[in-house]
C-alpha positions as CSV (number, residue, x, y, z in Angstrom):
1,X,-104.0,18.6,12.3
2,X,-107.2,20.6,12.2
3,X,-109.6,17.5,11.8
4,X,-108.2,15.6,13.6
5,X,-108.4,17.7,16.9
6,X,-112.6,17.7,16.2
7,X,-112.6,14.3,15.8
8,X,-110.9,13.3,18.8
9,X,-113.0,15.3,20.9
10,X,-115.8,13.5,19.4
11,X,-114.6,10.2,19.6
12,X,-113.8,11.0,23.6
13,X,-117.3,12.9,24.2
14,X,-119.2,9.4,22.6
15,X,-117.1,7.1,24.9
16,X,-118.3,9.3,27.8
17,X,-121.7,9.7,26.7
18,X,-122.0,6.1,26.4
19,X,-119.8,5.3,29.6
20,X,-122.5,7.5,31.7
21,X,-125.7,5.7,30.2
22,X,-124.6,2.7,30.8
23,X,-123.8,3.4,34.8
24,X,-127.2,5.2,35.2
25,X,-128.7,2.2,33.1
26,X,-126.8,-0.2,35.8
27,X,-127.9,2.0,38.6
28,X,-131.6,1.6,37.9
29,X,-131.9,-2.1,36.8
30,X,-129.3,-3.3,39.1
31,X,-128.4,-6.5,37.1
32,X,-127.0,-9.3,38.9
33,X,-123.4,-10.9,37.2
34,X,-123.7,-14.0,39.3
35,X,-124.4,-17.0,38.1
36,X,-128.6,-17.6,39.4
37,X,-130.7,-20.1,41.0
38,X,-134.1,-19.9,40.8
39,X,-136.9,-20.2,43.3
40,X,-140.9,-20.6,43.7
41,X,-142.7,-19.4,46.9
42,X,-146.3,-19.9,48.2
43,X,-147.9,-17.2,50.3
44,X,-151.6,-16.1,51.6
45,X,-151.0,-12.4,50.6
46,X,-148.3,-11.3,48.7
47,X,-149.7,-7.6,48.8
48,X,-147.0,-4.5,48.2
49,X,-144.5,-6.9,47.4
50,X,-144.0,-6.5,43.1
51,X,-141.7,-7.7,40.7
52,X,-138.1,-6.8,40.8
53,X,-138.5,-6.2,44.6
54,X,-134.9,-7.3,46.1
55,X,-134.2,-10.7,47.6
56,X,-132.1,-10.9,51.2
57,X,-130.3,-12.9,53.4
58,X,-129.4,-11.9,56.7
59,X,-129.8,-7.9,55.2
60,X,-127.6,-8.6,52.4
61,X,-129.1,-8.2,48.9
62,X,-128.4,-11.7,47.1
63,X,-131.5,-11.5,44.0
64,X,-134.7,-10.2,43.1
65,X,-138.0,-11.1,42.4
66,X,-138.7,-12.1,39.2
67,X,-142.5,-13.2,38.8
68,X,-145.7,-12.9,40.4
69,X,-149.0,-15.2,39.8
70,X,-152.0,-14.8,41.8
71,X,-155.0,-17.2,41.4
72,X,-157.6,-15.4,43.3
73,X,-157.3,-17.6,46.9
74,X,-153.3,-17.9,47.0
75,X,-150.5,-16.2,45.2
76,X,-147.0,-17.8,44.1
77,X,-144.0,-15.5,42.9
78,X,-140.6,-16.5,41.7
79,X,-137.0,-15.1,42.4
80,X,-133.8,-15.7,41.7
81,X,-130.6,-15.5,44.1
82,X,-126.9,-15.6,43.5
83,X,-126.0,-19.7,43.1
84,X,-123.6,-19.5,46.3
85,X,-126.8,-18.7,48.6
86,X,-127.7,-22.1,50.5
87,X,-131.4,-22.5,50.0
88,X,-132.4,-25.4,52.0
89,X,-135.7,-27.4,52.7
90,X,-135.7,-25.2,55.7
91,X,-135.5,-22.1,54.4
92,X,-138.1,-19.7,55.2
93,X,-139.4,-16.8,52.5
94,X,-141.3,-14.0,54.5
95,X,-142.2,-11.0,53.1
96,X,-140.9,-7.6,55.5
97,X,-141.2,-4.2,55.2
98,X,-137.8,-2.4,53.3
99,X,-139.6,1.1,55.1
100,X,-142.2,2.9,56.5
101,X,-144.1,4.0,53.6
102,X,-144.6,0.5,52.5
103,X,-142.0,-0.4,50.2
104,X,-141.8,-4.6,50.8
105,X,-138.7,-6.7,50.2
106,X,-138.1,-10.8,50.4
107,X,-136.2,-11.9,52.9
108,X,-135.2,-15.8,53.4
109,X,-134.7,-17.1,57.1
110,X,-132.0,-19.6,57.4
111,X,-134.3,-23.2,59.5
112,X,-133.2,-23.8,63.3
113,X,-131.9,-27.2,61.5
114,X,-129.4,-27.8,58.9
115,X,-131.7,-28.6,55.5
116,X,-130.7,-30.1,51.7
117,X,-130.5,-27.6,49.6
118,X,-133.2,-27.2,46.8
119,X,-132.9,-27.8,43.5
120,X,-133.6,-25.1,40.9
121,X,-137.3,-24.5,40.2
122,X,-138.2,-25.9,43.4
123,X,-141.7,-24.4,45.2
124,X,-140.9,-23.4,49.0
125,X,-144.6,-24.3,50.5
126,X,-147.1,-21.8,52.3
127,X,-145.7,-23.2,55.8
128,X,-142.6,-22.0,55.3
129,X,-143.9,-19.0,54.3
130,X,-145.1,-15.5,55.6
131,X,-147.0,-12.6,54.7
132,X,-145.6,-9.1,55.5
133,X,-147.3,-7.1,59.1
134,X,-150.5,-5.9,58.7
135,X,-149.1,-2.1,59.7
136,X,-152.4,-0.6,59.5
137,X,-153.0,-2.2,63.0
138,X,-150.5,-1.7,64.4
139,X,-150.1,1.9,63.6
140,X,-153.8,2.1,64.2
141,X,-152.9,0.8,68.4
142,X,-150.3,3.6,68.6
143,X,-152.2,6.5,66.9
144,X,-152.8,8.4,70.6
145,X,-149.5,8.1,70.7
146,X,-148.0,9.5,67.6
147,X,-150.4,12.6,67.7
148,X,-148.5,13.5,70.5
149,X,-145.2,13.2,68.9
150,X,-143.5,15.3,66.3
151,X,-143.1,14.0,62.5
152,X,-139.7,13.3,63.2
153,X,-140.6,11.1,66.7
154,X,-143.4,9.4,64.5
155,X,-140.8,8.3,62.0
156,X,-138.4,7.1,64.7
157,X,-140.7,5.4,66.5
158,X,-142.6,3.6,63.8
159,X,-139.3,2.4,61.8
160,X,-138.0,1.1,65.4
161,X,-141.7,-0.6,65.5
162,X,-140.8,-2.3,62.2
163,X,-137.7,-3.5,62.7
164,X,-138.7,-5.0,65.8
165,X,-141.3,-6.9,64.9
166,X,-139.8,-8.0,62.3
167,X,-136.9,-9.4,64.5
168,X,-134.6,-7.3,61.9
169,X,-132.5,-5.2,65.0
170,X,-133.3,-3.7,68.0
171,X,-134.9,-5.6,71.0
172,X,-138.6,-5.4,72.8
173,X,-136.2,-3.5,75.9
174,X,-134.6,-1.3,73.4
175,X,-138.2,-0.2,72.1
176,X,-139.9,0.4,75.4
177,X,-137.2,2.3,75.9
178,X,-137.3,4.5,73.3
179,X,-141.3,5.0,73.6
180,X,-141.0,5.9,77.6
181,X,-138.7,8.6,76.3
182,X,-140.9,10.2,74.0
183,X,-144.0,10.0,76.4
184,X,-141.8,11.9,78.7
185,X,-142.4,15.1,76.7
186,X,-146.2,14.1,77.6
187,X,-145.5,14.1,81.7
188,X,-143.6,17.7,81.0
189,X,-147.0,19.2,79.6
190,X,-148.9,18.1,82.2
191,X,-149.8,21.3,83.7
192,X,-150.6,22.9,80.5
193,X,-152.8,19.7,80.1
194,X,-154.6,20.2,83.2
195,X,-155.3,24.2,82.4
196,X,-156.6,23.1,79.6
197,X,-158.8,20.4,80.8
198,X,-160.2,23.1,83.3
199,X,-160.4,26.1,81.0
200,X,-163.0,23.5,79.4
201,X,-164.7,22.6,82.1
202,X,-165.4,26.4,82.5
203,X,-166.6,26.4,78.6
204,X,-168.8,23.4,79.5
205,X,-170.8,24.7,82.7
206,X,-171.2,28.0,80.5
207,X,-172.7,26.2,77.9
208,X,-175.0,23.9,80.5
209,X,-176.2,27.3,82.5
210,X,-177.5,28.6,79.3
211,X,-178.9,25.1,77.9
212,X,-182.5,26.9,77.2
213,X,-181.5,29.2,75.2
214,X,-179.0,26.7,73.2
215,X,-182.0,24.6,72.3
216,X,-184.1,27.3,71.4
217,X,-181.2,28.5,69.1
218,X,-181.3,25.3,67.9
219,X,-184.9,24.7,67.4
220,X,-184.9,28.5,65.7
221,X,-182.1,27.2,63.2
222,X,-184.4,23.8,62.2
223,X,-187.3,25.9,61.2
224,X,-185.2,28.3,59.5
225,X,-183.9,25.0,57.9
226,X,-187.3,23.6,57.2
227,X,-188.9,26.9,56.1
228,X,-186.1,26.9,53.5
229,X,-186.5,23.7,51.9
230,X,-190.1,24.6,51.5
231,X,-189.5,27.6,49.7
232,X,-186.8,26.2,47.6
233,X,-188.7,26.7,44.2
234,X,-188.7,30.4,45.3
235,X,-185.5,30.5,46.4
236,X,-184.5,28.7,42.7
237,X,-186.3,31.2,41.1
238,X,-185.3,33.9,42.9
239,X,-181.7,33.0,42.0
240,X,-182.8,32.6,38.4
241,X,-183.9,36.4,38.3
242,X,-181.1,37.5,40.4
243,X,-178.4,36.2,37.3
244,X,-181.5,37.8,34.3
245,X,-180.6,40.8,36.8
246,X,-176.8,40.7,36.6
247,X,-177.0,40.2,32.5
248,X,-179.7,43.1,32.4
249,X,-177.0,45.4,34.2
250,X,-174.0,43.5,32.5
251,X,-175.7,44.9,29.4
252,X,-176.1,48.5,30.7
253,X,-172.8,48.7,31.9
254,X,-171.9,47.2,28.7
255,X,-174.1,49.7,27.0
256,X,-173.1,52.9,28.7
257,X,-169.5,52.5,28.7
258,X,-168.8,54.9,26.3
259,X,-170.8,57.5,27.4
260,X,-168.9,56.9,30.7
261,X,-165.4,56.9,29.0
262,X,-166.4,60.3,27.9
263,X,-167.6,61.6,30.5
264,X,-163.6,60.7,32.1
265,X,-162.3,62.4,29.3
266,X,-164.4,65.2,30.0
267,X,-163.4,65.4,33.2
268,X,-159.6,65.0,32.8
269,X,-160.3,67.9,30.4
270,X,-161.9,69.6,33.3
271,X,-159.4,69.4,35.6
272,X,-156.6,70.0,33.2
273,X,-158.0,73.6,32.5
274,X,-158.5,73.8,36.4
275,X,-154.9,72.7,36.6
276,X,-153.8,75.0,34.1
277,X,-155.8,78.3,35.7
278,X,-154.7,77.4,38.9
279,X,-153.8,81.1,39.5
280,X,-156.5,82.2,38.4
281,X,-158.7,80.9,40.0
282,X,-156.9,81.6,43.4
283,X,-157.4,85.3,42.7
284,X,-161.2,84.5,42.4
285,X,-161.4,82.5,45.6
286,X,-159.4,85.2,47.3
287,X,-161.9,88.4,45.9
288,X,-165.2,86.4,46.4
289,X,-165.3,87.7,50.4
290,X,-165.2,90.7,48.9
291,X,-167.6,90.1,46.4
292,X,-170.4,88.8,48.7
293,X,-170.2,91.4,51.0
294,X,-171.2,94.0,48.6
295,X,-173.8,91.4,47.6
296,X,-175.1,91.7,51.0
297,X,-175.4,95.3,51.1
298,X,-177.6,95.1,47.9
299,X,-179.6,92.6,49.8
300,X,-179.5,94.0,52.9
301,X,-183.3,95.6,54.2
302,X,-183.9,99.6,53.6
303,X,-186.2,101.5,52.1
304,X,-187.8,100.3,48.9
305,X,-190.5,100.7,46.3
306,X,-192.3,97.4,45.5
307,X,-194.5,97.6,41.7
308,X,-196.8,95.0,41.2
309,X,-198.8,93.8,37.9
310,X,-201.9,93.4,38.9
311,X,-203.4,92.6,35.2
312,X,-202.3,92.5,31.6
313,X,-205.1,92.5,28.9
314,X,-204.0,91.9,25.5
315,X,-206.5,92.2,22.9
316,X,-206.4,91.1,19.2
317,X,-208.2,92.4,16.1
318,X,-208.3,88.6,14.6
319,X,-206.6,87.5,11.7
320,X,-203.0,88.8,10.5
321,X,-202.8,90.9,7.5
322,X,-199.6,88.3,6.5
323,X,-201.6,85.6,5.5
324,X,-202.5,82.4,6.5
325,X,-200.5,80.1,9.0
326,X,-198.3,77.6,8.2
327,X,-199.8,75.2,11.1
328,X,-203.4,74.6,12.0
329,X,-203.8,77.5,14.9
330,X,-206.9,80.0,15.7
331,X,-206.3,83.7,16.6
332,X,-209.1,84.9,19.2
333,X,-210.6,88.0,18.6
334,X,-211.1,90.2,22.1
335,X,-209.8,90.1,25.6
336,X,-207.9,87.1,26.2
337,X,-207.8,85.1,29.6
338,X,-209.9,85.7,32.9
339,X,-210.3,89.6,33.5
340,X,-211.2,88.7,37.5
341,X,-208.1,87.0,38.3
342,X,-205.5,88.8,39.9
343,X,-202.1,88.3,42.0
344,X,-202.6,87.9,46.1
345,X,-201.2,91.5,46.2
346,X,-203.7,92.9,44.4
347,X,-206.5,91.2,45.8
């Protein structure tokens, strides 16, 4: 009873496991269970559009494209669709945008006329064909637009732009519509527009009263310029000395550190015996008023007697009776120094 309980839940944890890989598996490749016919299509630019790219008819997803072969002047790709989709001699293959960040899909056009359906393998020519919109100029005509518009209004706007043109939903009406109510917010801001337009026509007749001065600033900033690039090799070598500098002191820094991390220890020694005398060294600061002022009476004037030496004669009787000295040094015999010279108070 005990094994089998493990092994169950094993058994029922592998059939999940494997039940889950194979969804995500079908999720991402998407296969198709219908029976498929396959297609060839001739374009001029086949650009964005890659393989495995979905096939659709009337916005229904029916296949995918399969393969791609560009010779260098025109491109032909093949795809397959479900073998209930009517593909006719008048079937049209044009290449439309899926969104707005440029992800392309196939989508075949049923002819104005009733057609005989193709046969498997069969090429559907370049005029039948069409290449996806060339976005960039069209986005490009609107661009004043969309920088007045938020991201949101931008996204809006250019899906709707898409779809349109495409002739996938939506009509021309419905569009115009739709951009005369975003330009709205632009007719709102029109007063802020116009204080702004005036606040810079202030700027500008400031500027243009003080246009001398502007091109002297200017002219000031081209010699600076020009006396620069001729002194480039000093400037190069300047900077060259500047970083032999940096090293030097790096390398004192470097050098000195632990004299410096000493002299921190010493002073948290310092200030830890300050710390610790803390009283007592109150008391001093407390007495040293008192200790000045009898200071000050010492110092203060009064009567005094001032003694001068005036001259000191020393005089030797030449050589020691200790012997000789260790070093190399002559004892005069008689007065030594100038007998004449005396301090200005004895002069």
């Amino acid at each position: 009873m005990s094994v089998r309980k493990p092994l169950s839940m094993l058994i029922a944890f592998a059939v999940c496991s494997v039940l889950i890989t194979t969804l995500v598996l079908l999720t991402i490749t998407n296969p198709r269970f219908q029976p498929q016919a396959t297609y060839r299509a001739e374009f001029g630019d086949i650009s964005g559009l890659r393989v495995g790219d979905i096939v659709r008819v009337s916005g229904v997803e029916v296949g995918k494209v399969t393969d791609e072969v560009n010779d260098g002047y025109n491109a032909q790709i093949t795809f397959q669709v479900d073998r209930d989709v009517s593909v006719t001699d008048t079937t049209r293959a044009v290449i439309r945008y899926q969104n707005v960040i440029g992800q392309r899909f196939l989508a075949l056009v049923r002819g104005d006329t009733a057609g005989s359906p193709l046969a498997d393998n069969t090429l559907i020519p370049m005029s039948r064909t069409a290449p996806a919109l060339d976005l960039t100029v069209l986005f490009n005509g609107f661009k004043p637009l969309f920088a007045a518009l938020t991201p949101d209004q931008v996204n809006q706007l250019a899906g709707s732009l898409v779809q349109v043109l495409q002739g996938e939903g939506g009509t021309l009406q419905t569009l115009l519509e739709q951009t005369a109510q975003f330009t709205a917010n632009l007719a709102d801001r029109d007063t802020v527009i116009g204080h702004v337009l005036e606040n810079l026509t202030g700027v500008a007749g400031t500027v243009a009263s003080h246009d001398a001065q502007l091109g002297q600033l200017i002219d000031q900033l081209a010699q600076l310029t020009s006396t620069l690039a001729a002194d480039r090799n000093s400037v190069g070598d300047s900077l060259t000395q500047i970083d032999a500098l940096a090293a030097a002191l790096s390398g004192l820094v470097e050098g000195s550190r632990p004299a410096i991390d000493h002299d921190i220890a010493g002073l948290r020694t310092l200030t830890d015996s300050l710390v610790a005398n803390q009283d007592k060294l109150d008391t001093v600061v407390r007495r040293l008023p008192i200790g000045l002022s009898a200071f000050d009476r010492v110092l203060s004037y009064g009567n005094w007697a001032n003694i001068y030496l005036c001259a000191l004669t020393l005089q030797t009787t030449g050589q020691p009776s200790a012997g000789p000295l260790p070093l190399p040094v002559t004892i005069p015999n008689g007065p030594v120094g100038n007998q004449g010279v005396h301090s200005r108070a004895c002069s």
